[in-house]
N, C-alpha and C positions, 0 to 999 in steps of 0.2 A: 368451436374450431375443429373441424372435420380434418382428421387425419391424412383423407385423399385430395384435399382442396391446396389449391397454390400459396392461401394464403400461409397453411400450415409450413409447408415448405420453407417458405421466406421468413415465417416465428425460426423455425425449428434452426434453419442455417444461423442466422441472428444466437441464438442460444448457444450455438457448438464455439463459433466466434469467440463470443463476451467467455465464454468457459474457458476456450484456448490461452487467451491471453490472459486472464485472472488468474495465477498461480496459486492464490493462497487459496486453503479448504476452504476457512470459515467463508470470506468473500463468495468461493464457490457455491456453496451452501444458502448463501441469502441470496444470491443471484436467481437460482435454481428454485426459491420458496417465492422470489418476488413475482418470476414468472408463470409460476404454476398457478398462480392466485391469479394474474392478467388470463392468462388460459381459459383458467373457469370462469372467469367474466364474460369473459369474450363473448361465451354462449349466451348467459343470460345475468346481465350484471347486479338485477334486483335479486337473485337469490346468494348473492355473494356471502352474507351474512349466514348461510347454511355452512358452508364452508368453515367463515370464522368460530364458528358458534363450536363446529366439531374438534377444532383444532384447540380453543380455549380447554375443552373439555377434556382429549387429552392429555393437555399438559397437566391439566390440575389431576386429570383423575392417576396420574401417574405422584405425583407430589400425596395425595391422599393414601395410596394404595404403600406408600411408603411407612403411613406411621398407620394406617388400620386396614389391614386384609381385609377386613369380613365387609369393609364396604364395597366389595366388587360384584355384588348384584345389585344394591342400590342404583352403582355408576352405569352397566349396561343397562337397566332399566332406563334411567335418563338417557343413554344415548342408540336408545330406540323408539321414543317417543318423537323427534320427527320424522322417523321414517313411516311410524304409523298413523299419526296426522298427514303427512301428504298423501300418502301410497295406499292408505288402507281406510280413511273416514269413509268415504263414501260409498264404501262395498257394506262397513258395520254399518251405517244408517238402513241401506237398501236391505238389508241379511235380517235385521230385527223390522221391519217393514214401516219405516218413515221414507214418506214419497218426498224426498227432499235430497238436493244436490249442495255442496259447496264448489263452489268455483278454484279450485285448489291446483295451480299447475303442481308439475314433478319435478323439483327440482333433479337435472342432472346428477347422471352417478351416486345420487342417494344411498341405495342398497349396497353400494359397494363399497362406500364408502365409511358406513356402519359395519358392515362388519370387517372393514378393515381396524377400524377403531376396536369392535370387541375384542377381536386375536389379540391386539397389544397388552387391553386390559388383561386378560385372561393370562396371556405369557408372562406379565411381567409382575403380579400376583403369584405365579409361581415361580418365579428366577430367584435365584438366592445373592446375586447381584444386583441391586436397585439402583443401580445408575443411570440417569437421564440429561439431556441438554436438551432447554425450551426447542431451540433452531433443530434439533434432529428429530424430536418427536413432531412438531410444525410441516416438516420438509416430508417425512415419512407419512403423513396422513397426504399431505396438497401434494405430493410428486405428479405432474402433469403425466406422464405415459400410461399411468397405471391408475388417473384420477376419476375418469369414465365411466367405464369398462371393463376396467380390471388389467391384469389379474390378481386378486385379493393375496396380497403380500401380507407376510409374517414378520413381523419388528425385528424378531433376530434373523430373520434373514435378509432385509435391509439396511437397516441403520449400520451395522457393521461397515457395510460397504459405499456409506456418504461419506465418511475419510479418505476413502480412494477414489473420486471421483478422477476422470480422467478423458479429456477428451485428445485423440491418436489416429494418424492416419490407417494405423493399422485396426483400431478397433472400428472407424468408420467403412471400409473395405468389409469386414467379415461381418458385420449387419448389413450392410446395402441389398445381397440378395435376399434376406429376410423381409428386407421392407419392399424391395419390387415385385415377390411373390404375394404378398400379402395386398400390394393394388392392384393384381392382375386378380387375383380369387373376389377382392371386395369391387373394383369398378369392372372387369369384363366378365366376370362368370355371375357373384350374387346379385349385381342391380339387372342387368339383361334378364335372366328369372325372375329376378322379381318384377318385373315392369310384365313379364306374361300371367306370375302368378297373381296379383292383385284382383284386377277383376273379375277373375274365375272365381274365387272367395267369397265375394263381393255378393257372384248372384249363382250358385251353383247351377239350378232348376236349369236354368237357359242351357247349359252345356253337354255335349254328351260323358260317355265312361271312358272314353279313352282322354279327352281333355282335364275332365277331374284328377285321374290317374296322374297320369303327367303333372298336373299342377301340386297333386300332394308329394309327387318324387321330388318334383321341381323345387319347392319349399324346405324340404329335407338336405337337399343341396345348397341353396337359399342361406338357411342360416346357419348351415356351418360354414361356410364362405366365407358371411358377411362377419359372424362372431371369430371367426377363427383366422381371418384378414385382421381385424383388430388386434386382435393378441399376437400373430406375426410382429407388425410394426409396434407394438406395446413393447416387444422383445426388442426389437430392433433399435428403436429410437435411444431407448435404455444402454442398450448394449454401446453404443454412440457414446454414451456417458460413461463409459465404463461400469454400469451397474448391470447384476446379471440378475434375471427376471429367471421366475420357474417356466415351465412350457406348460400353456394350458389344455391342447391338444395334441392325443396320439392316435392318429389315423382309426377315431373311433365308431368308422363305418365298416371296419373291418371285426367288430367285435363280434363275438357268438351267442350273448345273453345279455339282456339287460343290466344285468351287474357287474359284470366288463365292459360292456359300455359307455357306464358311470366311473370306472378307472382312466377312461380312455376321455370323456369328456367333459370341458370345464372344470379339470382337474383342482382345480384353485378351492373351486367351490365344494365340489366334492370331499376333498379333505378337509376343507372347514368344515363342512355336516360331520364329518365323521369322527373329527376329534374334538368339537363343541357341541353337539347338538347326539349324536348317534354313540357313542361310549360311555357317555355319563344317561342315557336310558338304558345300555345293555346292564350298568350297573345296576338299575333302578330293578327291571323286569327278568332279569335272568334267569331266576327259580320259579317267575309266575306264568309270564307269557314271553318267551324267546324271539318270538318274531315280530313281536308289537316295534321294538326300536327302529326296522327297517320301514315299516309300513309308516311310523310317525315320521320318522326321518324325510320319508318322499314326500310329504302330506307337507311339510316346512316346505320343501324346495318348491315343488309347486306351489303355495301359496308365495315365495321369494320372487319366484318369475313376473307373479301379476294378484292384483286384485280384484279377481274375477273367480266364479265358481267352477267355470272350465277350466281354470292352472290349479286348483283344489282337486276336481277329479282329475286331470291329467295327473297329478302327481299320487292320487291312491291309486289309482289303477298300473302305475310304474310299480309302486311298493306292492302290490299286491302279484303282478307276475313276476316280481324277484323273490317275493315268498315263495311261490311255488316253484322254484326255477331251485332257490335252496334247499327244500322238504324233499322236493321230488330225486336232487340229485343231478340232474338235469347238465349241470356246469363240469362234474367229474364221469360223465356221460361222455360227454361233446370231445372233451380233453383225451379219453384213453380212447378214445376212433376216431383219428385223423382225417377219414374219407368222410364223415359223418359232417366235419366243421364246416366246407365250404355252404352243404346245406342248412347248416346254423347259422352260417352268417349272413345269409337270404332271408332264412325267416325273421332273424332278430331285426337286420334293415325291414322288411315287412310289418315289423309288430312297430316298428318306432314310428313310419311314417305313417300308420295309420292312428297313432297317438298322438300324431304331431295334428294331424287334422283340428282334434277337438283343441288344440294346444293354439290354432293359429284363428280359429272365428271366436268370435266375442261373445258368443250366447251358445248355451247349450241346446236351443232350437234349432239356430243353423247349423251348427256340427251334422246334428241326425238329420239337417235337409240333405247336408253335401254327402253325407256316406249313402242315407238313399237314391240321392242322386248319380252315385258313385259305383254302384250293384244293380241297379239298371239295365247294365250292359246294351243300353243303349250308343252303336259307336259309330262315327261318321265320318268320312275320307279324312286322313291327314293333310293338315294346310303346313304352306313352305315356312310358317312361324315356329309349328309345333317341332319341323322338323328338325329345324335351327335349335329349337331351347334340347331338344332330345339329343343331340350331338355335344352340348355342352355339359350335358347332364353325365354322358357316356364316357365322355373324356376325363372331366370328374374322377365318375368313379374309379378308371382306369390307372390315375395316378395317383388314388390314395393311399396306394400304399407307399410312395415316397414323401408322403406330406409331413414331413418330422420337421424342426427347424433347425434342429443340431446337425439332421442331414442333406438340408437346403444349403446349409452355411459353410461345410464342410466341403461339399462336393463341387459346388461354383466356386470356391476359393481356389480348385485347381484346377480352371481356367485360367491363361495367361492373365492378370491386369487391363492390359493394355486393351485387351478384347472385352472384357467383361466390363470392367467399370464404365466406360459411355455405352455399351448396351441396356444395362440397367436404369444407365443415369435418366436413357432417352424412355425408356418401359417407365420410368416413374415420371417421368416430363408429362410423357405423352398420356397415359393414364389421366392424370390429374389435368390437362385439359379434357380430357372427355367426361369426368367426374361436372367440372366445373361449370359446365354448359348444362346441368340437372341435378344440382347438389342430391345427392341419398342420405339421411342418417343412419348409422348405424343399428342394425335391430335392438341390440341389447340395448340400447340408450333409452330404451322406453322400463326397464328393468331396473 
């Protein structure tokens, strides 16, 4: 159930309803776990059992972690073993060289929904409070907004706030612009790009340097639109409920290095690497090798994105120009010459969207078709297509520096009501007919 589609709409209204008039928490609470579970059906009802399986395992490994700590790598290991049966068999057969496939779809929000599952274990392993109720740790893993996509929630900063659910005209009003901004970025800016970027991809060779170009900026646009339209409405929808979601993005095209970058993007993610995965190796290598956590750290998120050898080096090759970006000094460079930055932050969009390249074809052979396709400087009249995707590209960029959602929400709030709310209403009406007529999935959905 796609976000920008009507049907979601008519779920989502239905939900705010049954919530409205159900006053009691507990009620609320099983209302809200019974539909999150329809939700994830929805997509695909044979993997529902993925779902239940994680949710079982929560609870127990929470009842566990009660009377024995040290079983807390036991239970992550368990609940990483279907993410690397689905997402990861077929790369380990192909990697050790058996010419053999399994037929293994992906189940939906998989990755995200594991390491939503670890942070709990991990937090609540360390809390000195071991308090749990089956229905909150249930609800906390299947919450429909954040079950996708993200963004990868923290148990204490959750479950706290399934007591105060609430759904209020006032809390629906101060997410609305949240959610129409985030179908205008997902159905008018990233599917229009992506419908030009695809089969540029597809067959590089055929195109010239200036179509390639375009299509790798284009993609760079692409899928921060499309990932950062979900997390919009992940906020929004939540917010609807009275729950407050972290913000996964901060206008991180405006960064000056790869390492603000990673502050700025996917933030959810990024501080999971770095308080599970990147501090417990800084502890490991600190007196041996200093920069090895940063390098392995990216080498994890790259392989998180995909099961391909191209999300392996996309992500050494990130960790390796944040090593030099940190040796070098580079970032307190950038920082004490202000006139210095706007050129840092050219080159840093420069360096990502040509990262994004290897990041978006399937094989490391096409990568190096499309970049030498790409340096060719072969270039040939602009057509009124490219011209159109270059003006949204433009405009894009132009307003990313207001793409916050604290200041989306904020600032259309002081607009009159009366003007804003059926302006929106009609921007998300009308969006979600024009979605509906070519359903898109979400990029990250494949993550």
């Amino acid at each position: 159930m796609l976000f920008q589609l009507p049907v979601f709409l008519l779920f989502f209204t239905s939900v705010l309803l049954t919530i409205r008039l159900v006053r009691d928490n507990w009620w609320q609470k099983v209302i809200l776990l019974l539909c999150s579970v329809f939700f994830y059906a929805y997509w695909n009802v044979h993997y529902i059992y993925v779902l239940v399986f994680y949710i079982f395992l929560g609870v127990l490994s929470c009842q566990l972690l009660i009377q024995r700590q040290r079983l807390l790598i036991f239970l992550v290991i368990i609940s990483l073993i279907p993410l690397v049966f689905f997402k990861y068999t077929n790369f380990l057969l192909g990697s050790i060289g058996l010419d053999m496939k399994l037929n293994l779809g992906l189940p939906l929000g998989l990755s995200f929904i594991t390491f939503t599952l670890i942070s709990m274990m991990v937090d609540f392993s360390r809390s000195s409070k071991k308090k749990f109720t089956v229905l909150d740790i249930s609800l906390y893993i299947s919450f429909f907004p954040h079950l996708i996509a993200g963004p990868i929630l923290r148990s204490r900063e959750l479950i706290p706030q399934l007591s105060k659910i609430k759904v209020s005209w006032q809390n629906i009003v101060y997410n609305l612009p949240l959610f129409s901004i985030g179908m205008i970025k997902k159905v008018l800016i990233a599917d229009q790009i992506g419908a030009y970027v695809h089969p540029i991809f597809l067959n590089p060779e055929s195109h010239d340097s200036f179509s390639l170009l375009l299509a790798a900026i284009g993609f760079s646009i692409q899928i921060y639109c499309d990932f950062s339209a979900y997390s919009d409405m992940a906020i929004a929808t939540a917010g609807a409920l009275g729950i407050q979601f972290p913000e996964n993005f901060r206008s991180p095209y405006l960064a000056h290095s790869l390492t603000e970058t990673w502050k700025r993007w996917h933030m959810t993610l990024s501080f999971w690497l770095r308080d599970y995965v990147f501090i417990p190796l800084v502890r490991y290598f600190r007196n041996i090798l200093p920069y090895m956590p940063i390098f392995i750290t990216m080498l994890v998120s790259g392989l998180w994105h995909g099961a391909n050898w191209t999300f392996v080096l996309w992500g050494g090759l990130q960790g390796a120009i944040m090593i030099l970006e940190k040796y070098s000094g580079y970032e307190r460079f950038v920082i004490a010459n202000k006139y210095v930055k706007p050129l840092a932050i050219i080159l840093n969009f420069t360096v990502w969207t040509l990262l994004l390249v290897l990041f978006r074809n399937p094989s490391v052979d096409m990568a190096m078709s499309y970049y030498q396709a790409l340096f060719s400087f072969h270039i040939e009249p602009i057509t009124a297509k490219e011209f159109f995707i270059l003006i949204l590209i433009v405009l894009t960029l132009a307003l990313h520096v207001f793409d916050s959602a604290d200041y989306i929400r904020t600032r259309l709030m002081k607009v009159p009501l009366f003007l804003s709310v059926p302006i929106m209403a009609m921007i998300i009406l009308g969006c979600s007919m024009v979605a509906a007529q070519k359903p898109e999935s979400f990029y990250y959905f494949d993550f």
